[in-house]
N, C-alpha and C positions, 0 to 999 in steps of 0.2 A: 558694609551694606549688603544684605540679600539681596536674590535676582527680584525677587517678588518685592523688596521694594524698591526696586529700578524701573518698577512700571509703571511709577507713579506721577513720570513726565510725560508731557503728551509726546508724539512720537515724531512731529518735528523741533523740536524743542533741537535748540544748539548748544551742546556743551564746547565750553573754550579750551583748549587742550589741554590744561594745566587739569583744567577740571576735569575732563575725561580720561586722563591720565588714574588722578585718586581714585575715580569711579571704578575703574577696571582694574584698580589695584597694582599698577606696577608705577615706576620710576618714568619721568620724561624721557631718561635715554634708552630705557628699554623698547618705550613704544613708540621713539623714534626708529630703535634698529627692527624691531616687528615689523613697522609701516616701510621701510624701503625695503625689506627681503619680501614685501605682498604678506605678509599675515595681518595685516592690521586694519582695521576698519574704511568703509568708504571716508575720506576727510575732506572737507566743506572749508573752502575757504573766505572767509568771511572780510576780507579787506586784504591789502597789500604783503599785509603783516600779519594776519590775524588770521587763526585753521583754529576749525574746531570739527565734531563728530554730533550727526544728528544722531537723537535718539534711537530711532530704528535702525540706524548703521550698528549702532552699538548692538544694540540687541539680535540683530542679526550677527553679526561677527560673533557672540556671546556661545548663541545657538552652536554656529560653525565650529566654533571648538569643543566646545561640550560634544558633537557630533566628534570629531576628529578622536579626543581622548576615549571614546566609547568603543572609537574602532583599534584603537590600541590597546586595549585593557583583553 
């Protein structure tokens, strides 16, 4: 999935983590080791047991790296 159609969710729109996991394209365990070292998105916890990533977190983190790799290139 393109960024352009990642905008196609309204921007509090909650993805459940499994799902914002596929969205951003990597592995659950990857974007659990991202999210504790701080690289990972704001994550919204939706019950006891239940985290997920609102749409505008995503999209902002998105940005953040896009930014980040720009300044390393």
């Amino acid at each position: 999935m393109t960024v352009s159609e990642q905008t196609d969710y309204p921007l509090d729109h909650v993805h459940r983590w499994r799902d914002w996991c596929a969205l951003a394209g990597m592995s659950t365990t990857t974007a659990w080791r991202e999210a504790k070292a701080g690289r990972g998105p704001v994550i919204t916890k939706l019950t006891a047991k239940l985290i997920g990533v609102r749409h505008r977190h995503h999209l902002a983190w998105l940005e953040a790296r896009e930014q980040h790799n720009n300044e390393a290139a």
